[in-house]
C-alpha positions in Angstrom: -3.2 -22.1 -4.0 -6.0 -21.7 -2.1 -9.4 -23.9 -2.5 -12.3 -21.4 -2.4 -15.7 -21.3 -2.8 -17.8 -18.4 -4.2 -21.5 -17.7 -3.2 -23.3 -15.5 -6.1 -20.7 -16.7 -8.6 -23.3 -16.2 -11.2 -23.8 -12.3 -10.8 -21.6 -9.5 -11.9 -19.2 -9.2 -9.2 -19.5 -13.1 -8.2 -17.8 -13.0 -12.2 -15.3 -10.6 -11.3 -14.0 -13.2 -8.4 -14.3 -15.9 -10.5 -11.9 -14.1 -13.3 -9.7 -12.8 -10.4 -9.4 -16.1 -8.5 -8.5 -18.0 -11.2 -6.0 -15.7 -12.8 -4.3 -16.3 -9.3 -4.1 -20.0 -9.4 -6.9 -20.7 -7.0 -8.7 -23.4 -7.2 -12.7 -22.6 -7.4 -15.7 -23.8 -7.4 -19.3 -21.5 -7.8 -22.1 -21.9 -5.7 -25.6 -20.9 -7.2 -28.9 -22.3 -6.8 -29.1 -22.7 -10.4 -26.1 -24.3 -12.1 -24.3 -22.3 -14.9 -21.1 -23.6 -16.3 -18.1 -21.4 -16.1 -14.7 -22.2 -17.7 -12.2 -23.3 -15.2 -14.9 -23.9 -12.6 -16.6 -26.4 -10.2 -20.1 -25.6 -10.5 -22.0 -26.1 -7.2 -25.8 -26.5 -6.3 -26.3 -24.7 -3.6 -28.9 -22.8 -2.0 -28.4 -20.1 1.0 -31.8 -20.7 2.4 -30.8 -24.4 2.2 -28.2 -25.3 5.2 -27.5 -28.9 4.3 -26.8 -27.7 0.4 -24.6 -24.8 2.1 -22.6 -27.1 4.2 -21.9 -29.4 1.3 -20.8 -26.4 -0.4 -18.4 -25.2 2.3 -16.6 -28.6 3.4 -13.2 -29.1 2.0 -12.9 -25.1 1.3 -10.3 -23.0 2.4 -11.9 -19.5 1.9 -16.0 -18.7 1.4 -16.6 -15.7 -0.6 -20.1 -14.4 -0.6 -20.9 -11.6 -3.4 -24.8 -12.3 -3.2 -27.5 -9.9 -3.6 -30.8 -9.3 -4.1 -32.3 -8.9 -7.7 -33.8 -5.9 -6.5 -34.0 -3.5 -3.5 -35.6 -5.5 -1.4 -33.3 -8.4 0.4 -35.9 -10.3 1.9 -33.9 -11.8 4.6 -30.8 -12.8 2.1 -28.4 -11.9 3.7 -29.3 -12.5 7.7 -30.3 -15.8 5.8 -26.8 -16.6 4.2 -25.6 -15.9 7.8 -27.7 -18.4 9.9 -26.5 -20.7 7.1 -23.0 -20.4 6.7 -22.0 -20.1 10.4 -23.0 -23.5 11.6 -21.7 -24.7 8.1 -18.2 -23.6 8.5 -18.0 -24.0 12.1 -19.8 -27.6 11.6 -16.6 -28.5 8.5 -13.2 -27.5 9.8 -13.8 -23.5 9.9 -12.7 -21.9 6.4 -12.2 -18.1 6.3 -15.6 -15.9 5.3 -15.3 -13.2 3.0 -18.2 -11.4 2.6 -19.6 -8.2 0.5 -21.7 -5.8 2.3 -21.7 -2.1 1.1 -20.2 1.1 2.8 -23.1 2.9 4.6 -23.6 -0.9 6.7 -22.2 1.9 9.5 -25.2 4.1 10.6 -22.8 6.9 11.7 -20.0 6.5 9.0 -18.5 10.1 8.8 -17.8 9.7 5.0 -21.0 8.3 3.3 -22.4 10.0 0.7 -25.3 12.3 1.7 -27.6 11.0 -0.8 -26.3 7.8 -0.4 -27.1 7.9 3.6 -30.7 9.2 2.7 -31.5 6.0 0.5 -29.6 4.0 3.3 -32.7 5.1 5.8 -35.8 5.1 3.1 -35.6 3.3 -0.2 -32.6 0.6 1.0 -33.8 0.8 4.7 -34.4 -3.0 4.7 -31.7 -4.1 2.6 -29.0 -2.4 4.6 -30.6 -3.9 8.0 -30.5 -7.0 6.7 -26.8 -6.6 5.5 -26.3 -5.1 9.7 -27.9 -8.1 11.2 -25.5 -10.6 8.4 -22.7 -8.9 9.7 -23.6 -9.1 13.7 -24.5 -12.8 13.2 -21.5 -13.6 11.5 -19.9 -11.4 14.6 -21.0 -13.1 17.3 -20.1 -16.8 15.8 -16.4 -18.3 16.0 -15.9 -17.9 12.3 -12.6 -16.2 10.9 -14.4 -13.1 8.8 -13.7 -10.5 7.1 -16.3 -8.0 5.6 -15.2 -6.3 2.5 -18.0 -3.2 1.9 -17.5 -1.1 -1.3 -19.0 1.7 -2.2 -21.4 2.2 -5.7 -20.3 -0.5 -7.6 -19.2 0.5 -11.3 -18.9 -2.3 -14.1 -15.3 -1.9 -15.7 -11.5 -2.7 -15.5 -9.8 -2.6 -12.6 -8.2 0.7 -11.7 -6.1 0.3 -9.0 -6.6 3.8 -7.7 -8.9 2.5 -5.0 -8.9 2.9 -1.3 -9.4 1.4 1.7 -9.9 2.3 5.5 -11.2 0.3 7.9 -14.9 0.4 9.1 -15.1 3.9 7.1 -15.5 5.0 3.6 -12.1 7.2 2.2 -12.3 10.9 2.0 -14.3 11.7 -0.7 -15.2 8.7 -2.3 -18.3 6.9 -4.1 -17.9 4.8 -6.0 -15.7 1.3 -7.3 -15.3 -0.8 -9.8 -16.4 -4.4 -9.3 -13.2 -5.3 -10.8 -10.8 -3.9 -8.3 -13.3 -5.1 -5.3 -12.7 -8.4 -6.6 -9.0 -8.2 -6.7 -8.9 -6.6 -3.2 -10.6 -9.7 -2.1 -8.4 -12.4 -4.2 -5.3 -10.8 -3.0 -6.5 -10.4 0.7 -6.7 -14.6 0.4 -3.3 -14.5 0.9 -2.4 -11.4 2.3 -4.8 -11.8 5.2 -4.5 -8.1 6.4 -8.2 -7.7 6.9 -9.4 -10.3 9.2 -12.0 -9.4 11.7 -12.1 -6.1 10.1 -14.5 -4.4 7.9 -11.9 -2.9 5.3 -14.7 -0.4 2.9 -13.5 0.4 -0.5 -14.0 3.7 -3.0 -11.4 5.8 -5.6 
């Protein structure tokens, strides 16, 4: 049993890890700026534009999860933000693993992306996939243990377990995931640590 923390615990996917984590015997607590109570769960106030709140958040962890995200398409520095906050956090309380979800197409020369998906990548999502680049090189360049889980679309639904998963480049062919099986991937990765300092992108 690990003690992990999840960052966006309140969205749709932060829910899938929650589920998942629990059903595994982790212990877990949720860290949103707003606190909602969730069965089973520590609720947190935190705030990833807040470092103090973050660090608080962090120390005594074992794994940080963050499934954050904007509430539209614009990130407006979330995720470069969650970085310059959760770096010196874990590095400042004992140095818990990072988990984080970015999204395939973070690669600007991924072989495999969708076409329509890379065009949206340069116009329409243009700033929310540089902010998701410049997460991931911050988190890079720090002394953290990461791991950078990027899936393609996300689907709401069960978990298939027909996904797959290649390092730093989307499978053959695929599009789309459910939130379900991205959030088992992760919860079983806790323990099977096969995917640190990697970029492990997921699709069916």
């Amino acid at each position: 049993m690990s003690r992990v923390v999840i960052f966006g615990a309140g969205g749709r996917t932060g829910r899938c890890l929650v589920d998942e984590a629990l059903a595994a015997g982790h212990q877990v607590s949720a860290a949103m700026r707003i606190s909602v109570p969730l069965p089973g769960v520590e609720s947190i106030v935190a705030d990833l534009r807040d470092p103090a709140s973050v660090e608080a958040a962090v120390k005594g962890q074992d794994v940080v999860i963050s499934a954050i995200g904007p509430s539209g398409r614009k990130a407006m520095g979330l995720y470069s933000a969650a970085a310059r906050a959760l770096v010196p956090a874990l590095e400042a309380t004992g140095g818990a693993r990072l988990i984080a979800i970015t999204s395939a197409g973070v690669r600007h020369d991924d072989p495999n992306f969708k076409p329509v998906y890379r065009v949206l990548a340069r116009t329409v999502m243009k700033e929310a996939y540089d902010d998701m680049r410049l997460m991931e090189s911050i988190v890079r360049s720090s002394s953290v243990d990461w791991s950078f889980v990027r899936p393609t679309r996300l689907e709401d639904g069960p978990a298939t377990g027909t996904y797959r998963v290649q390092d730093n480049e989307t499978p053959m062919g695929g599009w789309q995931v459910t939130r379900t099986d991205v959030a088992r991937f992760i919860v079983q990765e806790i323990e099977k640590r096969q995917w640190c300092h990697a970029s492990p992108t997921l699709a069916e």
